[in-house]
C-alpha positions in Angstrom: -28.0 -82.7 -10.8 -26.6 -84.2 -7.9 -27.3 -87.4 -6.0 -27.1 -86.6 -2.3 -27.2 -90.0 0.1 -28.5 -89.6 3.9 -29.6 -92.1 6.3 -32.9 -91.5 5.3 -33.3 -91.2 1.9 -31.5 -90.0 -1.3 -32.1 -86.9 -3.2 -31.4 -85.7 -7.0 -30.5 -81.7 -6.3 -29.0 -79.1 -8.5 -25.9 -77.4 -6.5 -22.8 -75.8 -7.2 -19.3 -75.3 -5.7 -19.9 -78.0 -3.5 -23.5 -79.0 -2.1 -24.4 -75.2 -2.4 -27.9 -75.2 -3.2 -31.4 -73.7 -2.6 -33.2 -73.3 1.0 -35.8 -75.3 -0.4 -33.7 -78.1 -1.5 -31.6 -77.7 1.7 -34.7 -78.6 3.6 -35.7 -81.7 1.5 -32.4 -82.8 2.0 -31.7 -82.0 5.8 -35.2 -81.5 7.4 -33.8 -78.2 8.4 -35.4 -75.2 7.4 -33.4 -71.6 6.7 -35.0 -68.9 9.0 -33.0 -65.5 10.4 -31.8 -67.6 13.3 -30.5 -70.5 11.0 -30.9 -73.4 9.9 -34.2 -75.1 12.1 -35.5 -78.2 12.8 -38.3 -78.1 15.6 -36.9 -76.4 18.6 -33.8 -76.7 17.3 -31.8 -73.7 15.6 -28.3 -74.2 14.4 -26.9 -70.9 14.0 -25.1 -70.3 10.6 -22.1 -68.5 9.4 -22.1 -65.6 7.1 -20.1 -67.4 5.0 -22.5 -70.5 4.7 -25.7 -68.3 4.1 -26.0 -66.3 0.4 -29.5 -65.3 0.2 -31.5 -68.0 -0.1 -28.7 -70.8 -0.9 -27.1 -72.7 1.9 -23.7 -74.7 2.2 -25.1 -77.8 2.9 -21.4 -79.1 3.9 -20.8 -76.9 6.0 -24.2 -77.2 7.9 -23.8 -81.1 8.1 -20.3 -80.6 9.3 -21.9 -77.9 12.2 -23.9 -80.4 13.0 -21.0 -82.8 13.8 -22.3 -85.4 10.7 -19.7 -86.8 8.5 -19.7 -85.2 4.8 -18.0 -87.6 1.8 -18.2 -86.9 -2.1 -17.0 -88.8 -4.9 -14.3 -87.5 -6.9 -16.8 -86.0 -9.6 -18.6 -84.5 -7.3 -21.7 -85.7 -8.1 -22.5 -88.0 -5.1 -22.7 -87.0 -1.9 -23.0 -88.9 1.5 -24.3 -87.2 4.7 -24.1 -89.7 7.3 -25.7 -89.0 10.7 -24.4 -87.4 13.7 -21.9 -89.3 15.9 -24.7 -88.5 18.5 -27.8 -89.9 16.2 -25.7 -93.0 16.0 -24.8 -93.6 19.9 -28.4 -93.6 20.8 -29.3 -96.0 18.1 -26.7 -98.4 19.3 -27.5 -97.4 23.1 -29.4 -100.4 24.8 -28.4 -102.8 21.8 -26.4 -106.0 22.6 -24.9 -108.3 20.5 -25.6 -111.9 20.0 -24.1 -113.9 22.2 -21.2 -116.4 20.7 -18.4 -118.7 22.4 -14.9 -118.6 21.0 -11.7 -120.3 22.1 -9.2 -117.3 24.0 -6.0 -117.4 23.7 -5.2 -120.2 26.0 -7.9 -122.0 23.7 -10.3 -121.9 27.1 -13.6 -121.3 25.3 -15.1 -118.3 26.5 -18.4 -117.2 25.6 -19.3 -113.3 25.2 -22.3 -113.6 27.7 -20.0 -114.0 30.5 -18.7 -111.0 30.0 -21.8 -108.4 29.9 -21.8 -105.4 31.7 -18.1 -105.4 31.4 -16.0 -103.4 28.1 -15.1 -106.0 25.9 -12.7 -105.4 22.5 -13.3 -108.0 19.9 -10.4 -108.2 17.3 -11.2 -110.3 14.1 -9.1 -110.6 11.0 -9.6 -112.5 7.4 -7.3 -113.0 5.3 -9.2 -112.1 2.2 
């Protein structure tokens, strides 16, 4: 069995070669359902690769990695991480801001991060541990 991690849940999965596995287990794990169009969620239909489809098993990689969603195993291979789409996490941060702080610049003129909204601002930090 394999452990696969998403951002919502984790899953115990048999695969092989990879995170090939059954359309059933392929929608527990993605929410994306195999039909002749591909792999569907809703109104949305990602369209699959002849190479990614074998009967009913799907490469679940190569799906998440359609999908624009970062794939990572361990060395084993049996852990997986499917993180979420770089679009999934740009509207979750969309409309967040962070807590407002004052900090010395480098002139030591404290300067506090609420003076700068609405504006780009790159925060370097650095520890030494």
């Amino acid at each position: 069995m394999t452990k696969i991690l998403t951002p919502a849940d984790q899953f115990e999965v048999a695969t092989r070669d990879g995170l090939w596995m059954s359309a059933a287990d392929a929608l527990r794990v993605t929410g994306f359902a195999l039909k002749p169009e591909g792999m569907c969620r809703d109104e949305i239909c990602v369209p699959m690769s002849a190479g990614s489809v074998k009967g009913a098993e799907i490469d679940v990689e190569a799906f998440w990695k359609k999908l624009g969603g970062p794939v990572i195993a361990s060395d084993a291979g049996d852990v997986w991480a499917l993180g979420a789409p770089a679009d999934e996490r740009n509207a979750a941060l969309e409309g967040l801001q962070a807590p407002d702080f004052t900090l010395p610049d480098i002139d030591g003129t404290p300067r506090s991060l609420s003076e700068l909204r609405g504006r780009k601002v790159f925060v370097a930090t650095w520890a030494s541990w």
